[in-house]
N, C-alpha and C positions, 0 to 999 in steps of 0.2 A: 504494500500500500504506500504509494509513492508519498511521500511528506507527512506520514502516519508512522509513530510506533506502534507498532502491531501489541505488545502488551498493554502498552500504556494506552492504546485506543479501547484494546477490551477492558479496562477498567474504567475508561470512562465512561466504558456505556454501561458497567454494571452500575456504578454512581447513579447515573441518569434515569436508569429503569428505578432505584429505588428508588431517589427522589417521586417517580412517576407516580407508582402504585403505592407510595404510602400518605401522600397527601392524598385528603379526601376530595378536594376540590378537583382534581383531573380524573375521577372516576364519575362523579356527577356529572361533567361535561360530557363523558363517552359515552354515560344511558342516556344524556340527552338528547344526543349525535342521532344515535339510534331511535331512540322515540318519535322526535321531529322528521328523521327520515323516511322511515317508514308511516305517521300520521299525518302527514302531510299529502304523501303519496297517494295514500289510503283515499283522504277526503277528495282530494282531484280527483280520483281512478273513478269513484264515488256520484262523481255530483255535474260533471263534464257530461253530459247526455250527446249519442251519437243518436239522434234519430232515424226514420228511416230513409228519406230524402239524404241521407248522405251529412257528414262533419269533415271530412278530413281533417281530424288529426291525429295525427301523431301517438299511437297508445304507450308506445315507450314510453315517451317524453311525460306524457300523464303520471305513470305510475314513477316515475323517479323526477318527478318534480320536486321533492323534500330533499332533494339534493344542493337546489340554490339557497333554501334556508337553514339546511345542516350546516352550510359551510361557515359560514360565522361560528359553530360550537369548533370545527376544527381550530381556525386562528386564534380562538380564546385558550384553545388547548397550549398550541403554540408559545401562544401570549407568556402566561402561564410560567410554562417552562423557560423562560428567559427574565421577563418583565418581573419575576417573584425572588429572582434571586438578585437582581439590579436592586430592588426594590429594599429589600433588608441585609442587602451588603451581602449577602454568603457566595456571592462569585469572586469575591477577593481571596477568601479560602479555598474556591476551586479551583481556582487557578494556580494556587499556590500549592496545592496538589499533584496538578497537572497543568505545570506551567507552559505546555505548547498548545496554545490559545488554539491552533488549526483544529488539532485533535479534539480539543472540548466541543468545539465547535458542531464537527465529524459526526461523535459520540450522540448533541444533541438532536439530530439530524436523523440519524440513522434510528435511535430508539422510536422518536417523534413517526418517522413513517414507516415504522413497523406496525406501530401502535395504532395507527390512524389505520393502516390497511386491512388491521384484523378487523378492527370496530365497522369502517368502512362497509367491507365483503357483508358482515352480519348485516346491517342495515338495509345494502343495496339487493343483498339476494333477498331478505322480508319484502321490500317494496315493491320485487317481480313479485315475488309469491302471491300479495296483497293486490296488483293487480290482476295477474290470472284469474283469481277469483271473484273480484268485484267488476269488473270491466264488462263482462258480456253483460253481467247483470245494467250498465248504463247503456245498452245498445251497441255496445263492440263483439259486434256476433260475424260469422262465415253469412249471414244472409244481407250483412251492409257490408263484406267485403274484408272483413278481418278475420284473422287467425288467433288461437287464444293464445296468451304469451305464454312464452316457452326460454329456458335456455339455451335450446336446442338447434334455434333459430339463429345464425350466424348473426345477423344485424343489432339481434334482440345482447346475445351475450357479449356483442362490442361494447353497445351503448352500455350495458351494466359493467362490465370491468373495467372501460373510463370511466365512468364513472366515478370509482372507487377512487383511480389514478387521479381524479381530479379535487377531490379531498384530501389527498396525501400532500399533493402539490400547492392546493391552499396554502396547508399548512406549513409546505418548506418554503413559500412567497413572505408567511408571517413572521416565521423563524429569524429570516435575512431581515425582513423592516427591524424586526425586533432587536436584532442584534446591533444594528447599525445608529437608533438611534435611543437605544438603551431606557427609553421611558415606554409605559405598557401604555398611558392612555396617546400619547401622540404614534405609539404607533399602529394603535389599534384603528385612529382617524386616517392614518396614511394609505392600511389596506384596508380599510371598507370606502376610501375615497378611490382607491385604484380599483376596488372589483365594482364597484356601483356608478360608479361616473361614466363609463362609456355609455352604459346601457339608456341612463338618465338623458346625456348630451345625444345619443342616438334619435330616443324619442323627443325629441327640443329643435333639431334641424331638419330641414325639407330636402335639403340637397340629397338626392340617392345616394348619389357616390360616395359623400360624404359617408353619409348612415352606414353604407356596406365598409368603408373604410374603417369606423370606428369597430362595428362587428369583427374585423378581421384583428386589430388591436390589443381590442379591452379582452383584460386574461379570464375575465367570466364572460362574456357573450362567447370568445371563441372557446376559451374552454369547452363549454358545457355543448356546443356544437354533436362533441363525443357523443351525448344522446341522441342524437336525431336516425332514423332508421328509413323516412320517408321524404322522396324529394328533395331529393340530397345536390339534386344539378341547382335547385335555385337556392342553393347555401350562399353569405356569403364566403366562406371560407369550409371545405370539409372537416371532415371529424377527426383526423388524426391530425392535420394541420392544424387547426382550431388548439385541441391538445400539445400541439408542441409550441404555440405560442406561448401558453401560460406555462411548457415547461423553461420558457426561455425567459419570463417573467422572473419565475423564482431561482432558476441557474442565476442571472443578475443581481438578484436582488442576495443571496446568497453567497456572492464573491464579493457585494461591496461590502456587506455585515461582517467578513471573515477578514477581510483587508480593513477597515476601521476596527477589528477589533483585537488585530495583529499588532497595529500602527499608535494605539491611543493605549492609556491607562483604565484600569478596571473601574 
């Protein structure tokens, strides 16, 4: 692991995991993750009526809708994991631990989206499941032209496993704000100003181009792109493209956290 001691990395991800799971506050945030993911989904899958004249839309996108609102419990998780120990000083002691800042870094990263991907999979696969079953019942039947959802469904298990990727990724966009300017509330305003502002300014301007420029952009509109399954030529940006924007979001955002926090005092 190039610029990593491979001990001293596994130790500070064992640090890290404990920190994780023995504050209560970061396990509340995960049932939340999961609760909001999947009831959210639930109520859309729910209450979106496909009549029989036709709706087009989107049943994936329905059923993992609790996804654009889960993602705020990821970056608080995030948050969390940085902004608490700024907060009451105990990163001067982890550092002094393990004083190769890259590696702490690393450690918080690597635990951050393990964790997020377990909790993530759990939520994302409830909210198919919660769809499958409530969805025909709103009119997403084989007699208006849909299929029941399935994982089975190549499109269907894209959109759920970005999904999940795009929760994880949140959360290493948070990690990097968090790191870099080391207070929880200003950076909490920095990403929900980067994930809600495109979508905000999207709907505020008339210019097409613009609109579709900003979709290709902002690291939630194209993020979440990953869910769409239908219609995919009038995207502005495809699904794994969309997804590699916002992975390009938090690669940035995560080299300048690590570089500020190589460069500056604890």
């Amino acid at each position: 692991m190039s610029g990593v001691d491979t001990i001293g990395f596994r130790r500070a991800c064992r640090a890290e995991w404990t920190k994780l799971r023995t504050e209560a506050g970061h396990g509340w945030l995960l049932l939340g993750l999961v609760l909001v993911t999947v009831g959210v989904g639930a109520a859309v899958s729910a209450s979106v009526p496909c009549p029989a004249s036709g709706c087009g839309q989107d049943q994936v996108r329905l059923s993992l809708a609790g996804v654009s609102v889960s993602q705020a419990l990821a970056a608080v998780t995030a948050l969390l994991l940085v902004g608490g120990e700024y907060g009451t000083g105990l990163i001067r002691t982890t550092l002094v631990a393990l004083p190769r800042r890259g590696t702490v870094l690393a450690a918080k990263a690597t635990v951050l989206s393990g964790t997020v991907l377990a909790v993530g999979s759990v939520a994302v696969l409830a909210s198919i499941l919660a769809g499958h079953l409530l969805l025909p019942g709103a009119g997403y039947t084989p007699a208006h032209g849909y299929t029941q959802l399935s994982l089975a469904d190549g499109p269907t298990l894209r959109a759920a496993a970005g999904s999940v990727l795009y929760l994880v990724l949140v959360g290493l966009l948070t990690l990097g704000v968090a790191v870099a300017v080391r207070d929880a509330a200003v950076a909490a305003g920095v990403v929900l100003a980067l994930l809600y502002l495109f979508p905000l300014l999207s709907h505020v301007v008339t210019e097409p181009h613009l609109q579709r420029l900003l979709a290709r952009l902002g690291p939630m509109p194209a993020g979440l792109a990953i869910q769409a399954t239908t219609n995919l030529s009038h995207l502005p940006i495809g699904p794994w493209a969309g997804l590699g924007v916002l992975a390009l979001w938090a690669a940035t955002a995560l080299f300048l956290g690590g570089t500020i926090l190589r460069l500056r005092n604890a």
